[in-house]
VOGU-3710 file (C-alpha; in Angstrom, 3 decimals, decimal comma):
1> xxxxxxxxxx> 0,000/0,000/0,000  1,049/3,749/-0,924  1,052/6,650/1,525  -2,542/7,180/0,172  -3,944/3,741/1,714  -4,448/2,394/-2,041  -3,130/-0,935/-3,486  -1,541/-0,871/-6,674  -4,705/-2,211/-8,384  -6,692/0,586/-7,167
11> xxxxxxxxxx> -4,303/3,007/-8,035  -4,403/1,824/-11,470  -8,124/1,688/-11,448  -8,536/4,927/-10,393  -5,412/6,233/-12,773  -7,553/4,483/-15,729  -11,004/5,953/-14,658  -11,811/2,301/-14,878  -14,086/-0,027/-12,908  -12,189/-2,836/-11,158
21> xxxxxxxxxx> -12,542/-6,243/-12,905  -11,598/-8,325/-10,114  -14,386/-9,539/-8,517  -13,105/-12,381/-6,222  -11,456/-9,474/-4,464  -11,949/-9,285/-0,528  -11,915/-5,616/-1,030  -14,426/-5,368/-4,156  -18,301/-3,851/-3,659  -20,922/-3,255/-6,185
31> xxxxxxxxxx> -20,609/0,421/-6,655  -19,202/1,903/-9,973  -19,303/5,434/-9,081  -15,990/4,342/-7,238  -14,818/1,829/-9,144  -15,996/-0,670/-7,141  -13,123/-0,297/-4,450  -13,627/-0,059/-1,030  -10,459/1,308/-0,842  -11,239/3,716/-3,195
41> xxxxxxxxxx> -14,594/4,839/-1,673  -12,685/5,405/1,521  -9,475/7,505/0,143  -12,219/9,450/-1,817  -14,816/9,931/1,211  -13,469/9,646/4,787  -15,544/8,870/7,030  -19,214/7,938/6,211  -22,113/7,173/7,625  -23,739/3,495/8,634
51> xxxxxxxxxx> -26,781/4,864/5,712  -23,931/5,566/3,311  -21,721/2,114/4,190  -25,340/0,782/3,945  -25,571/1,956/0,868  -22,719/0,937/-0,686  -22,904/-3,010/0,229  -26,755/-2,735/-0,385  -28,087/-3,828/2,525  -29,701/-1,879/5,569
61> xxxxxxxxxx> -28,526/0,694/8,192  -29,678/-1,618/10,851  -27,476/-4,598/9,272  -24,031/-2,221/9,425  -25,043/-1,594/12,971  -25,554/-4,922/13,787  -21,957/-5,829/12,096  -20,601/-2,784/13,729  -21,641/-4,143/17,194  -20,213/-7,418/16,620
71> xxxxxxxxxx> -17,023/-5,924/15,581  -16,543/-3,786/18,665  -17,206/-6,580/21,263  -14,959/-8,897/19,560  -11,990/-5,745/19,327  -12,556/-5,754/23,258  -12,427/-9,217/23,470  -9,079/-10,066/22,064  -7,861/-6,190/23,953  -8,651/-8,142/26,924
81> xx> -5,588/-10,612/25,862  -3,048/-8,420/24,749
//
């Protein structure tokens, strides 16, 4: 990763003004407008929303909350351990 927080595919993507092709990619969401990079959406909007991750993965602001939650108590979980 570059200084920016992008790969070198998304780089290129973006470079291009292309829409990534690589699907299979952990990193890869359905939404051209940022050339369907997460990466990408991040380095181009900071921080968003729960609505606007929401958006982006199509499903609903109560689903990214729900995944939210579970991330935080498992982040104070393993801080328990270290």
């Amino acid at each position: 990763m570059n200084k920016d927080g992008l790969r070198p595919c998304s780089r290129k993507c973006k470079d291009l003004d292309q829409e990534c092709p690589h699907t299979e990619c952990r990193l890869w969401i359905d939404h051209a407008e940022e050339y369907n990079c997460s990466l990408i959406s991040i380095y181009e909007n900071g921080p968003m929303t729960l609505r606007q991750i929401g958006e982006r993965l199509d499903i609903s602001f109560a689903r990214v909350k729900q995944i939210e939650q579970k991330a935080l108590l498992k982040m104070k979980q393993r801080a328990k351990y270290w």
